[in-house]
Structures are given as structure tokens and as C-alpha cells.
N, C-alpha and C positions, 0 to 999 in steps of 0.2 A: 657388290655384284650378286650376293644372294639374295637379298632382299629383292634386287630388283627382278630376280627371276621368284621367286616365291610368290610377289607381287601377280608380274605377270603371268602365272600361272591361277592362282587365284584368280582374277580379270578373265582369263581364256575359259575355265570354267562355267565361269558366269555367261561369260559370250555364247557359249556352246548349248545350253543349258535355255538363254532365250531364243536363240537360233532355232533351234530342236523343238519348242514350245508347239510352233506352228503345225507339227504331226498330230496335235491333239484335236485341233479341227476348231476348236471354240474362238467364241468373238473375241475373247482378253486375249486371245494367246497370237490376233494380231498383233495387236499394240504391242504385247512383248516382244515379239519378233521382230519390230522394228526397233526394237530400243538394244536389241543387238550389239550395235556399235558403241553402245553409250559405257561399259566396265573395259572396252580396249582402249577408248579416248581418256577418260579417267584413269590409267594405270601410264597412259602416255605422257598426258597433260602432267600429272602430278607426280611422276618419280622418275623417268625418263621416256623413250622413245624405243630406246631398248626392252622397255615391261612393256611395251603396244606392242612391240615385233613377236616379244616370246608368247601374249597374251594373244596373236592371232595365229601364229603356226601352233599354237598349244591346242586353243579350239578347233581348229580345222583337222589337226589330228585327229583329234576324241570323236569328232561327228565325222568322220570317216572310218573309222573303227567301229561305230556303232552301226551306223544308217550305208555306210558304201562311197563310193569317190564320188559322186555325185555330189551327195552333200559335202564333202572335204574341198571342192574346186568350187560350187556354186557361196559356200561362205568364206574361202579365201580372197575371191577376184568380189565380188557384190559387197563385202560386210570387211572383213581381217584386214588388208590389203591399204583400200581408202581411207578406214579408219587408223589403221597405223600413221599413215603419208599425213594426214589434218592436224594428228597431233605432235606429228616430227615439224611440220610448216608453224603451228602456234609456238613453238617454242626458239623457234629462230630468229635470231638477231646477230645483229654487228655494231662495230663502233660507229656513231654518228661522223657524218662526213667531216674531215678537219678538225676530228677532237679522237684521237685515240683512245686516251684515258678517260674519258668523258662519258655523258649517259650513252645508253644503248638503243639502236633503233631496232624496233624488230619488224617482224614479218607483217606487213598490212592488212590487217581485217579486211578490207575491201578484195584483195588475193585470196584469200582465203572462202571468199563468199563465191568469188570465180571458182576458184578449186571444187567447191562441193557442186557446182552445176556441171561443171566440165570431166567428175566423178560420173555422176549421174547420167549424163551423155555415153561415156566411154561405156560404163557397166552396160547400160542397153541396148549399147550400139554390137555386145560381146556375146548379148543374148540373142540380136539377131542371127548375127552368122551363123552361132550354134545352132538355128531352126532353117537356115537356108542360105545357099552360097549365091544365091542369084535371086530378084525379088520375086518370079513367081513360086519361085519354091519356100519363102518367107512365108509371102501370102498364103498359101494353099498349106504348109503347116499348120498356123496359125490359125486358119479357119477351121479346119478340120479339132483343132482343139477346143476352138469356143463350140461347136456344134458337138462333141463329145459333153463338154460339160452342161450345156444347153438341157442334151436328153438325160441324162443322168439325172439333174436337179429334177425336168417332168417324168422323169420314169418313165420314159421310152424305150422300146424294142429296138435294136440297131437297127433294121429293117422299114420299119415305121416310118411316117410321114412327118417329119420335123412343123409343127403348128404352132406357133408363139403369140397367145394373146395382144391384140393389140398393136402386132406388126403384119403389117400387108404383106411382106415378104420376108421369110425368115434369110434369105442369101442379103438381103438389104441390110437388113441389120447387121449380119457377121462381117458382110465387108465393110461396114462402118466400124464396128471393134477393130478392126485388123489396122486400120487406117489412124485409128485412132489412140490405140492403148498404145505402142511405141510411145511417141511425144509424151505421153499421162504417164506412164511407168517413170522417165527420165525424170519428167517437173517432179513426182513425189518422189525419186533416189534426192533429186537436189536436196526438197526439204526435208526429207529425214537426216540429209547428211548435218546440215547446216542448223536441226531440232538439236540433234545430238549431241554437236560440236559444243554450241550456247550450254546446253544442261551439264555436259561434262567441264565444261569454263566453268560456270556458276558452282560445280559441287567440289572442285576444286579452289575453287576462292574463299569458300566456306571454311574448309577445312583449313586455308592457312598458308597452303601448298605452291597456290598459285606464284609462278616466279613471274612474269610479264603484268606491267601493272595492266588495269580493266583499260581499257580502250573505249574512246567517245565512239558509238556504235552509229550516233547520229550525225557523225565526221567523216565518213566511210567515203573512198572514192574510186573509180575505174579508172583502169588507163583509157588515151583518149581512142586509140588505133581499136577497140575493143566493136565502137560502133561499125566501124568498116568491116571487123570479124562477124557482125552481126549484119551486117548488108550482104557479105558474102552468103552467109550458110543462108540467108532466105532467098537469094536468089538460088541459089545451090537445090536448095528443098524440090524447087519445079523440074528438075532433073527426073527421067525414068530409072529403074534401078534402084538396088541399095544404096547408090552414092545419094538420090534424092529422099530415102527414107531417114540415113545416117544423116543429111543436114538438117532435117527437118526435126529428129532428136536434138540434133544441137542448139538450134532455132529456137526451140522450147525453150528450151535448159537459159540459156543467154537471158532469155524475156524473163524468166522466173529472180532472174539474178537483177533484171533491171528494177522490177517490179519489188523486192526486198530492197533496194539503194529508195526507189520511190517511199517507202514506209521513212528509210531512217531519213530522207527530206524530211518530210512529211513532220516527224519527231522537231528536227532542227526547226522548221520556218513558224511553228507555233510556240517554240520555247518562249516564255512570258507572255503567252497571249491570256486574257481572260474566257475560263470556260475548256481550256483547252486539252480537259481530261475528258469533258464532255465530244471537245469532236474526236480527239482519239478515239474513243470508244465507240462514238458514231460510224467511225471508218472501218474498223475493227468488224464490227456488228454486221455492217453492210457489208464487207467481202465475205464473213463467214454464211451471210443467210444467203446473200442473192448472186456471188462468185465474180458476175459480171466488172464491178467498180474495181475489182484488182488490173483491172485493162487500165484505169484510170492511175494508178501507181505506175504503171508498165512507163506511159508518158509522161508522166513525169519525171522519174528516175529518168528516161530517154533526154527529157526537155532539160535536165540539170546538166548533163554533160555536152549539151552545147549553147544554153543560155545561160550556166551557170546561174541557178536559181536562188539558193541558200547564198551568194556571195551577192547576189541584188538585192534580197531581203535586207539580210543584215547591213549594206550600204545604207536604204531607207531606215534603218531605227539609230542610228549613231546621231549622235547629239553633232548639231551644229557647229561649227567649229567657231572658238572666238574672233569678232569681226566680221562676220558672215549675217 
């Protein structure tokens, strides 16, 4: 029990420490700020759930003794919190159905990939209430903030005539941000959750630590009722109000989650193909430069849970059966 508080104190520090970075203003000190999560899932992952618990109330302590409750609530519910629950859900398992004593099944990577979209969802949808109980007061928050940060970057007088290069109308553009950064905020909590989760798997496997064995990532599956969930919250989305701002968060998050099942197809249906490092990379390349072809994962992951894609494939490459 010491160890494991030692541990996770040590982790909480760490946590607190990249968390906090972000007061420095500089470009590194994003990147560290998101990697945040990554010393609470590693002290999770690899010595219990109990070093993730103590290593997130440790940091949210620290950074509210230093900086104000602010920061001690915005890194418990965004960063401590979710990152705790990911590496308490990785390490769970039971006795496989009909074998007590038997191997263990554990928690399914593919739930877990839900988890971190449906983190990412909730964290945003936590941020909006906090800026407004009703959508126009979201809005009108929200805007008023980009138009704060607007002038400040031109060095503008508060009074002064807000002018933005290259936009015909500076309110056009802010209610495009307003409308938009929701959904963007969610899809990148998803994948920093789900960056982090892998990195701290990976440096716990390393280390030795690892108790779940690595999991076929390119095996990954959703439940089936999940698309119905995603039929709702899009139709939900055209709702006025928060209730269509918060589906519309969720909306995202869902697709972002479809779209990662799309890549681990993707993985699976070229295994033994020739060349096939060549189109990985191809694919890779073409989401990172031009953003667009990740729609193109979206459906597929989409198209695998009702045409069962990877289970047609592999039907087509199995050897003939003898007599046939």
C-alpha cells in the first residue's frame, strides 16, 4: 500500500507539473499539456487503479494550492478523473463464461475506445454549462471570448473596430468558432484520451508491468445498438438549445470512434496483402495532409458493423475446402 501511494504521488506530480506547463504560454508546453493524462494512466495501468486515484486527487490538489480551484476542478473532471476510470476499465476482467478457473476475459479494447469518446463528449458538454445554462448564453459567452482573444492577438483597443484580414465579417467568422469548436474540442479530448491510453499500454508493456496480455487492436469491435446511438444523437444534433449542441458533441465523438474501428479494418483487411506498408502509409499520409479521407474510415468502420467487412474478406482468402 505504500508503494502504491508513493507511486501515485509521484504520477500526480508529474500530472500537475504537465498540466501547469500550459501557464508558460509556449508551443512545447501544448503538447505537454496534453500528455497530462499519460503519468496518471501509467501509475494506473502498471501498479493499480488505486496509484491513478491517489495520482489524480494528488495533482488536482497541488494545482489548486498553487494556481486556485479553478485549476484543481478544471484538471480533476477534464484530465484526473477520466484518466483514473481508462485505466481502472484496462484492467478489468473476469472468468471466461463456463470456465471459472480458466483464462480471463477482460475489458474489450473496442469499450474502451467508446470510453474515451464518450469522456470527451461528457468533458465538453461540462464545459459548456459552465459558459451558459441556456444556448444563447453559451453562444454569446463564447463569442465574446473569441472576440476578446481576436483583439488582444491584433492589439486592439476594446473600443475599436474589430477588422480581420480576409474575413468579410468579423461576427461571421465568430459564430462559425462558436458553432464549431464544441464538436473540435470533443473529437481532440477523444484522441488525446485514446493517444494516451496506447502510450501508457505501450510503456507499461515495456516495462514488464503489463498484466493483460496486448490485445489484436485490428480485432476491435462495437456493439451493435451503438449505431442506433449514433442515429439518435444526429438526429438529436438539429434540435435548438443545448440539448442540440450537447448531441452534436456526442455526434462527433461517436464518428471519431467510428473512424479509429475504420483504421483497425483497414489494418485487418490488408494483413498479407503485398505492398501493404505502402498503402498504410498512403492512408496515414492522406488523413494527416488533407483531413478530408478520415470521412472515408468514418464508413467504413460504419460499413463494417453492418456488412461485416473483415468477416467477408477473410471468407474470400480461406483456402478452398477439399472436394470443392
Amino acid at each position: 500500500m505504500v508503494q502504491i501511494l508513493l507511486i501515485g504521488i509521484a504520477a500526480g506530480a508529474a500530472a500537475a507539473l504537465l498540466f501547469a506547463s500550459i501557464a508558460s504560454g509556449s508551443v512545447l508546453s501544448v503538447l505537454l499539456f496534453y500528455l497530462a493524462p499519460l503519468p496518471i494512466l501509467i501509475a494506473a495501468i502498471g501498479w493499480s487503479h488505486l496509484a491513478g486515484l491517489v495520482a489524480s486527487l494528488s495533482a488536482a490538489a497541488a494545482l489548486g494550492l498553487v494556481f486556485g480551484s479553478i485549476f484543481l476542478v478544471a484538471f480533476l473532471i477534464g484530465v484526473g478523473l477520466p484518466a483514473w476510470w481508462l485505466g481502472y476499465l484496462a484492467l478489468l476482467a473476469r472468468p471466461a463464461a463456463g470456465h471459472p478457473s480458466g483464462p480471463l476475459e477482460w475489458y474489450p479494447p473496442g469499450r474502451l475506445v467508446l470510453w474515451t469518446a464518450g469522456l470527451g463528449a461528457g468533458v465538453v458538454t461540462l464545459g459548456i454549462l459552465k459558459l451558459g445554462v441556456d444556448a444563447d448564453t453559451f453562444r454569446a459567452s463564447l463569442g465574446h471570448a473569441f472576440e476578446t482573444i481576436l483583439r488582444v492577438q491584433m492589439q486592439l483597443a476594446p473600443d475599436a473596430p474589430l477588422v480581420i484580414p480576409g474575413a468579410a465579417s468579423p461576427s461571421r467568422l465568430i459564430d462559425f468558432l462558436v458553432a464549431a469548436i464544441p464538436p473540435a474540442a470533443a473529437v481532440l479530448a477523444t484522441i488525446t484520451n485514446l493517444t494516451n491510453l496506447w502510450l501508457a499500454a505501450r510503456v507499461v508493456k515495456v516495462s514488464g508491468r503489463l498484466k493483460r496480455p496486448w490485445p489484436d487492436l485490428a480485432e476491435i469491435v462495437f456493439p451493435a445498438r451503438l449505431a442506433v446511438v449514433l442515429a439518435a444523437a444526429t438526429a438529436a444534433s438539429f434540435l435548438s438549445g443545448l440539448a442540440g449542441i450537447a448531441a452534436g458533441v456526442l455526434t462527433a465523438t461517436l464518428l471519431t470512434a467510428y473512424a479509429i474501428l475504420g483504421f483497425a479494418i483497414l489494418h485487418k483487411i490488408t494483413g498479407g496483402m503485398a505492398g501493404r506498408g505502402f498503402v498504410l502509409a498512403g492512408v496515414y499520409a492522406a488523413v494527416g495532409v488533407f483531413g478530408w479521407p478520415v470521412l472515408v474510415m468514418m464508413l467504413l468502420g460504419l460499413a463494417d458493423a453492418v456488412l461485416d467487412v473483415r468477416g467477408r474478406v477473410a471468407a474470400r482468402r480461406r483456402p478452398p475446402s477439399p472436394g470443392t
